[in-house]
C-alpha positions as CSV (number, residue, x, y, z in Angstrom):
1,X,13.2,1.0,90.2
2,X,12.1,4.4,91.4
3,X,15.7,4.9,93.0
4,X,16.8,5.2,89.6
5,X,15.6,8.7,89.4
6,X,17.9,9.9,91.8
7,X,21.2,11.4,90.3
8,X,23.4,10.2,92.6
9,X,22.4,6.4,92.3
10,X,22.3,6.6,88.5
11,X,25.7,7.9,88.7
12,X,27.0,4.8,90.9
13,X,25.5,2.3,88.7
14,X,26.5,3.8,85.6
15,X,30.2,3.8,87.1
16,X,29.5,0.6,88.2
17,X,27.9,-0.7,84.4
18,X,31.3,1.3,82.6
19,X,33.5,-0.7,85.3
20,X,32.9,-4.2,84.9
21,X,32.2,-4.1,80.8
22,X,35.4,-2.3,80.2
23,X,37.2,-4.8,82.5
24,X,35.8,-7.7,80.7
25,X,37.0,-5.5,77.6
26,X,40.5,-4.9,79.5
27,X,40.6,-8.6,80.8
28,X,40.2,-12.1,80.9
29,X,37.1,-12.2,83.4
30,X,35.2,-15.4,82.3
31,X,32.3,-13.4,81.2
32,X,31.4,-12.2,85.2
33,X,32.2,-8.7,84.3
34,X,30.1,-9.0,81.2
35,X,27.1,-10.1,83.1
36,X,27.4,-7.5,85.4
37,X,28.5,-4.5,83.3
38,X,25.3,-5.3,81.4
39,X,22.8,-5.8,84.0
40,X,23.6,-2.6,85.7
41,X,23.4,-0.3,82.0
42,X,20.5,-2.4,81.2
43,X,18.9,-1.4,84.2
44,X,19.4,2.1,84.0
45,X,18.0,2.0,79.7
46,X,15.2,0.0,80.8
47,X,13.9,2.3,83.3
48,X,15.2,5.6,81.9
49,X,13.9,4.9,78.2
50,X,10.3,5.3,79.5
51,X,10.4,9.2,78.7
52,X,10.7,11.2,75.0
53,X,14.4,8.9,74.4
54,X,14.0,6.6,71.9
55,X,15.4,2.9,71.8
56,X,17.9,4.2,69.1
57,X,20.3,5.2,71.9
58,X,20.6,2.0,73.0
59,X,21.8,1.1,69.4
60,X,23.7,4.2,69.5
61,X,25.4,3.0,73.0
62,X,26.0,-0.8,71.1
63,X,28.0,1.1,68.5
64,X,29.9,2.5,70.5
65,X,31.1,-0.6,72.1
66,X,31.9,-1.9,68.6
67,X,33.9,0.7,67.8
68,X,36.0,0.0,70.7
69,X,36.2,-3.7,70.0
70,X,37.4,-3.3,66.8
71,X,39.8,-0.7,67.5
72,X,41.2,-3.2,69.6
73,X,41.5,-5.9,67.0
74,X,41.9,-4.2,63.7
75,X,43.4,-0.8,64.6
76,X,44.9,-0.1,67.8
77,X,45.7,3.6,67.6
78,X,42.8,4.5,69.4
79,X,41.2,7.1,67.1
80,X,37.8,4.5,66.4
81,X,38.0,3.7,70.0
82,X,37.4,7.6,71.0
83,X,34.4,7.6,68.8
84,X,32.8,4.7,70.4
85,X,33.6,5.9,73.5
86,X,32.0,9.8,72.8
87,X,29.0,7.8,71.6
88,X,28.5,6.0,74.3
89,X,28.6,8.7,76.3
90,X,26.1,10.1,74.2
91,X,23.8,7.3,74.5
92,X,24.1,7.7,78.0
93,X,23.2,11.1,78.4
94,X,20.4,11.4,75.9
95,X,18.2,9.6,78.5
96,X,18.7,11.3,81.6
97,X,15.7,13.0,83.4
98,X,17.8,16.4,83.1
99,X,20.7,18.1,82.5
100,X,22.4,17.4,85.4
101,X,21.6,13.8,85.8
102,X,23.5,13.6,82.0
103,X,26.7,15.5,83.1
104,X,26.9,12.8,86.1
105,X,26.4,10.0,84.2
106,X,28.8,11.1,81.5
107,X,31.3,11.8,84.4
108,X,30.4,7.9,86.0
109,X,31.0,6.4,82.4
110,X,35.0,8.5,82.2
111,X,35.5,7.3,85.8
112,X,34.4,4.1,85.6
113,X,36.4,3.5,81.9
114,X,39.3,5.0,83.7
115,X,38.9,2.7,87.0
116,X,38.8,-0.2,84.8
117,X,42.3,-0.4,83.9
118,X,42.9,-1.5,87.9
119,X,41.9,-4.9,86.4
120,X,44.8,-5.6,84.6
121,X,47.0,-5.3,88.1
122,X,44.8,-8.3,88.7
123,X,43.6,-9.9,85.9
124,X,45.3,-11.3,82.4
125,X,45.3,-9.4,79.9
126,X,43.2,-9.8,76.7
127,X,45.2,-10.1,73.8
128,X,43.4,-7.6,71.3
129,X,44.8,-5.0,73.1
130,X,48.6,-6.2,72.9
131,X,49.2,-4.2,70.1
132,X,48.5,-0.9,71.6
133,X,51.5,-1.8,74.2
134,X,54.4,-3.7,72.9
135,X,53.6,-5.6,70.3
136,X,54.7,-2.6,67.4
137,X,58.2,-2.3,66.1
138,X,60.0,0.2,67.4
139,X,61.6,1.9,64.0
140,X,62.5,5.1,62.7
141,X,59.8,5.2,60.2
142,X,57.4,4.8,63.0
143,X,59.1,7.8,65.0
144,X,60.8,5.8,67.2
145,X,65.0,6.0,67.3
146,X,67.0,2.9,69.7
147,X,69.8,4.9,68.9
148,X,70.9,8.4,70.9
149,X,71.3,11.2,68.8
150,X,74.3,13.0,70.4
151,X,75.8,9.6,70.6
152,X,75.7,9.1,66.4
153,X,77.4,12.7,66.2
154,X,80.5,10.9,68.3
155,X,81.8,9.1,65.2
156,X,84.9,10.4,64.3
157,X,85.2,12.6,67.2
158,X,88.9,11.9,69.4
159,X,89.2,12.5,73.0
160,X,90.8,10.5,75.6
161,X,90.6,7.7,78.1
162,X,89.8,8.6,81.6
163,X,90.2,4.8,82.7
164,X,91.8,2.0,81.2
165,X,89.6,-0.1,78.7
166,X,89.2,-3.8,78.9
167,X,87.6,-3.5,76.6
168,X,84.9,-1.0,78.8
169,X,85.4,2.0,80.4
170,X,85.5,6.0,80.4
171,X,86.2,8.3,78.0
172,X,86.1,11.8,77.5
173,X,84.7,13.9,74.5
174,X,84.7,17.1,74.5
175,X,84.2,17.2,78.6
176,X,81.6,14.9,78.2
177,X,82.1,11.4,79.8
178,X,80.9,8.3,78.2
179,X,80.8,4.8,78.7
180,X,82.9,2.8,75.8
181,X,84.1,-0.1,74.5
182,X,87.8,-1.1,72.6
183,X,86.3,-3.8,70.8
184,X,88.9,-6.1,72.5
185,X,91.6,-4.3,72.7
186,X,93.7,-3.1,76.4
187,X,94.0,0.9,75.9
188,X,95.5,2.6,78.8
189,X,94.5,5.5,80.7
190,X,95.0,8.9,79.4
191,X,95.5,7.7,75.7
192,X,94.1,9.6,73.1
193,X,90.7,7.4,71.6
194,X,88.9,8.1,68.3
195,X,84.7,7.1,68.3
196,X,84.6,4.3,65.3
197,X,81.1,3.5,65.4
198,X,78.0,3.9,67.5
199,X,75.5,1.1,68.1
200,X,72.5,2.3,70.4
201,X,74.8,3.5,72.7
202,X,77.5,1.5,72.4
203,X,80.4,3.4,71.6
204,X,83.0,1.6,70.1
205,X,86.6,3.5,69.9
206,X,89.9,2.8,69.3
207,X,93.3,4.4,70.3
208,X,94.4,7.2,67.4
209,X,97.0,5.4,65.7
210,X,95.1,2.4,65.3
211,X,92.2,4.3,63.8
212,X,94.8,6.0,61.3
213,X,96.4,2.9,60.6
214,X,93.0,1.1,60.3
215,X,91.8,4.0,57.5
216,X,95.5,4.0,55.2
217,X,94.5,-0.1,55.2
């Protein structure tokens, strides 16, 4: 495997290696993309391991891919995942004939990670990476808000119909337009409104006098 000592080949087959294993990470591939993301990286550790590199950075390379698998199963916020990732890299590198054949290699192991996520245009995708997608609730406490701000500040803010409500339509706040809703009721066009309550961004309003009479109640 003498073609192996060329940069520019170890470069395609790690590329090629990082590829298929991420994609049978990424997806459902039957095992294919396992058989050949590990023929090609074994390829490359079996010749390249012949010099002062130790078989520890194979270990070093298989812990990396464990970090990533259980950041996909246990974690999901991708901080374990990173440091699999930066030690396979590392594992990667340490065997390279020079310094140059490394930086390519770490470069065909970004690109190749990077490439894989093509697969999941094509392929199903694994469930043990759900999680990192849709699968969390979207709540306050995790930083997330389903309701707009500046609509919340509407509530008990008057302005005025621009088009009749039944029960949607136009209103105007403060010479801002907004989409609303009378909850049922017909309010003509030009009436003065007054914002009862905001629901994601349904605005619900009523006309003044009903929202006066509504509060004496």
């Amino acid at each position: 495997m003498e073609w192996l000592d060329s940069a520019s080949i170890g470069f395609i087959v790690i590329f090629l290696g990082t590829l298929f294993l991420f994609g049978e990470l990424l997806v459902k591939a039957r095992g294919l993309f396992a058989l050949l993301g590990v023929g090609l990286t074994a390829a490359y550790f079996l010749y390249h391991l012949t010099g002062d590199a130790g078989f520890w950075v194979v270990i070093l390379y298989l812990i990396g891919i464990a970090l990533i698998i259980l950041d996909g199963k246990l974690f999901s916020d991708g901080t374990v995942g990173l440091i699999g990732v930066i030690l396979m890299v590392v594992g990667l590198a340490i065997p390279a004939p020079n310094l140059v054949y490394g930086i390519l290699v770490g470069m065909a192991f970004i690109l190749g990670a990077l490439s894989s996520l093509f697969f999941l245009k094509v392929f199903t995708r694994r469930q043990m990476w759900a999680k990192l997608t849709f699968k969390d609730r979207l709540t306050s406490d995790r930083g997330y808000n389903s309701i707009n701000e500046s609509y919340k500040d509407l509530v008990g803010k008057k302005g005025k119909t621009l088009s009749s409500l039944r029960p949607t339509g136009t209103i105007v706040i403060e010479s801002q337009p907004y989409s609303a809703t009378s909850g049922g009721q017909w309010i003509e066009q030009e009436k003065e409104i007054e914002v009862l309550s905001v629901d994601g961004t349904r605005i619900l309003v009523a006309k003044v006098e009903q929202s006066e009479a509504t509060k004496e109640e």
